[in-house]
C-alpha positions as CSV (number, residue, x, y, z in Angstrom):
1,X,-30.9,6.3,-66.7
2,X,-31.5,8.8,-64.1
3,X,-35.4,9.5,-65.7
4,X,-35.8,5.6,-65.4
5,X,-34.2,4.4,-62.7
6,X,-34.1,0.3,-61.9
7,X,-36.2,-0.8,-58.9
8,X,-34.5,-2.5,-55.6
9,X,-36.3,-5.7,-56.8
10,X,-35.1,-6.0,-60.2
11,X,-31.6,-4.9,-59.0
12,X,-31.4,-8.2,-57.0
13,X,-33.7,-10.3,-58.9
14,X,-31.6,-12.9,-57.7
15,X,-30.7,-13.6,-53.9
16,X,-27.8,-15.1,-54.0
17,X,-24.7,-15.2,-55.4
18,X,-22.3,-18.4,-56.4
19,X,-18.6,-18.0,-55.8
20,X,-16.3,-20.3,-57.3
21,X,-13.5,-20.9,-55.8
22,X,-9.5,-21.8,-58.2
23,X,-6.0,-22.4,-57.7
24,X,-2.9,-20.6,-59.8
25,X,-3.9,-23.4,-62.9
26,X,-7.1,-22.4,-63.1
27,X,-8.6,-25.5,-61.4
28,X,-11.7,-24.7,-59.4
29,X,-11.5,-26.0,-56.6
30,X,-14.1,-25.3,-54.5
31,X,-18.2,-23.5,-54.4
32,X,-19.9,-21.5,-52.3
33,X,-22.9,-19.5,-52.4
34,X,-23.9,-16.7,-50.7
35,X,-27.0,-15.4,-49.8
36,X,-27.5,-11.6,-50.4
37,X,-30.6,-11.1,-48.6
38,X,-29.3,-11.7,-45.8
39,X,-27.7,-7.7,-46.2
40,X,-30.8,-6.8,-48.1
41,X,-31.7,-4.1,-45.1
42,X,-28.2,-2.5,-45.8
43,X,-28.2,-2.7,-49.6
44,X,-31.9,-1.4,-49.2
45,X,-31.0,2.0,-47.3
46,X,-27.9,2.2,-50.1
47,X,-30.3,2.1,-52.7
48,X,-32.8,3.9,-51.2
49,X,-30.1,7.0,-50.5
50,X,-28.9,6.9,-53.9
51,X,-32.8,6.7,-55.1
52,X,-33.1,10.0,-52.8
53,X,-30.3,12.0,-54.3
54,X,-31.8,11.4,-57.8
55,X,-35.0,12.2,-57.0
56,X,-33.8,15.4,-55.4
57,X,-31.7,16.4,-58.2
58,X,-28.3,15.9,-56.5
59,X,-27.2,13.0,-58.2
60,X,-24.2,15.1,-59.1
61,X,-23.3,15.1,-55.6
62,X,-22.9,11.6,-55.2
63,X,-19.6,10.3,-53.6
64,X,-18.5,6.1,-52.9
65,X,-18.6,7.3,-49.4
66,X,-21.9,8.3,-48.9
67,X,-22.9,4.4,-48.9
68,X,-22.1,0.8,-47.1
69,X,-22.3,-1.8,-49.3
70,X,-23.9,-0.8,-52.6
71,X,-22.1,1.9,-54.8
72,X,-23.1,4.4,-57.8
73,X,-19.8,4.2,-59.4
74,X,-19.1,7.6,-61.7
75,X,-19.2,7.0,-65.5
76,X,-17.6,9.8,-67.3
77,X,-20.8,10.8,-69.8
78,X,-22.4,13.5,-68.1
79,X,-26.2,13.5,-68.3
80,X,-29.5,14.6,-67.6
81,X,-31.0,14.9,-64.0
82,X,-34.3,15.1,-62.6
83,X,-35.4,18.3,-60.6
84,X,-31.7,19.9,-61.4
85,X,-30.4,21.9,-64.4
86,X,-27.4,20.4,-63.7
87,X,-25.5,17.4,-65.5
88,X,-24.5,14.6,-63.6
89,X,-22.1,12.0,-64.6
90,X,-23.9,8.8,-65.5
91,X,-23.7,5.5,-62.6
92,X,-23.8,2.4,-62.2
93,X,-25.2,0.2,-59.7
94,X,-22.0,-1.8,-58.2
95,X,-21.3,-3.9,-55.2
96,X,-18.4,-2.1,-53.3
97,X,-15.0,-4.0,-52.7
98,X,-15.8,-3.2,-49.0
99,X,-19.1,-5.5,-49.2
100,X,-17.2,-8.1,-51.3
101,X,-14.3,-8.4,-49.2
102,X,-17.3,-8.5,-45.9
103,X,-18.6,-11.8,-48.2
104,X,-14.8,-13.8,-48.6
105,X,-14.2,-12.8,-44.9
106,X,-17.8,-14.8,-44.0
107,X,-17.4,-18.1,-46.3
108,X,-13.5,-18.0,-44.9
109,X,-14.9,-18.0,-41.5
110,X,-17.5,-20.9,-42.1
111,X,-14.8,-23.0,-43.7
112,X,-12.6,-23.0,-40.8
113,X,-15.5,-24.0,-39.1
């Protein structure tokens, strides 16, 4: 909801994430969590540009591209914007494969370790 936007905090309410690990029969066979504070500064200037593009009435011109880690992935209702006469699709809040594969690439690391 473009008029009532989630805040940062409630967005990540929790901090970390747990990632479980299974093989081809479905056996898990390993855990790991990871920490997503430790990126809050990135997802924070994601959010905060998407925030900005609402708030300005261009959230019609938002692209996947125009953040790092955290995404406003295009619904296909269209919408409602403040400050613009214009309708935007509706988003979502996602965690971009980019950031996800940054995440598997850092426990793969510490494993070999």
């Amino acid at each position: 909801d473009y008029f009532n936007l989630i805040s940062f905090s409630e967005l990540f309410k929790k901090e970390a994430v747990l990632i479980i690990w299974y093989n081809d029969e479905n056996i898990i066979t390993d855990l790991e969590i990871y920490y997503l504070s430790n990126d809050f500064d990135v997802l924070f200037k994601d959010y905060y540009y998407i925030k900005k593009a609402i708030d300005n009435g261009e959230a019609h011109n938002l692209t996947e591209g125009d953040t790092k880690f955290l995404g406003a992935s295009r619904l296909n209702e269209k919408v409602a914007q403040p400050n613009s006469d214009r309708l935007a699709h509706k988003r979502e809040f996602v965690l971009k494969k980019k950031y996800l594969q940054k995440i598997i690439n850092e426990i793969s690391v510490k494993s070999c370790m």
